[in-house]
C-alpha positions, 0 to 999 in steps of 0.5 A, spaced: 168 092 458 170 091 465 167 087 469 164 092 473 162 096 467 159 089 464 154 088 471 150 095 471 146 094 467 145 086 469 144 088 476 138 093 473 135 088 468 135 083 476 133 089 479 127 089 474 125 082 474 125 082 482 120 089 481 115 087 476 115 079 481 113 083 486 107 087 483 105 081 481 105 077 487 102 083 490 097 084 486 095 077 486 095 077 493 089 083 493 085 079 488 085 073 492 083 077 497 088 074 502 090 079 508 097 080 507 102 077 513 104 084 515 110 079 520 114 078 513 116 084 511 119 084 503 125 088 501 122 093 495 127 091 489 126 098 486 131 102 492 136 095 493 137 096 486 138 103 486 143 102 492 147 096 489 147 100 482 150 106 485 155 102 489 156 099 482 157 106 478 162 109 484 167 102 484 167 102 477 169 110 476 174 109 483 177 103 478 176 107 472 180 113 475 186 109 478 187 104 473 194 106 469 
């Protein structure tokens, strides 16, 4: 298995952890009852996983294609 190949389904096990540490904090945020910083603005892990998995998948069939 390529390297490419081998990193989509890490990038989506990250992906997952990041996603369920996020819901966490949030949650635990909202039970605490602390109002959020609305300065410090997260990134939501599921669309950045998304992206950085399809960015995956388009350069491993690109490799796949023109590899002899």
């Amino acid at each position: 298995m390529c390297m490419l190949c081998a990193a989509i389904p890490a990038a989506l096990a990250v992906g997952a952890n990041v996603q369920a540490r996020q819901r966490k904090q949030a949650k635990q945020t909202e039970a605490e009852g602390e109002a959020r910083n609305r300065l410090v603005q997260t990134i939501p892990a599921g669309p950045a996983t998304a992206v950085v998995v399809a960015g995956l998948v388009v350069s491993a069939i690109v490799y796949h294609t023109y590899q002899g």
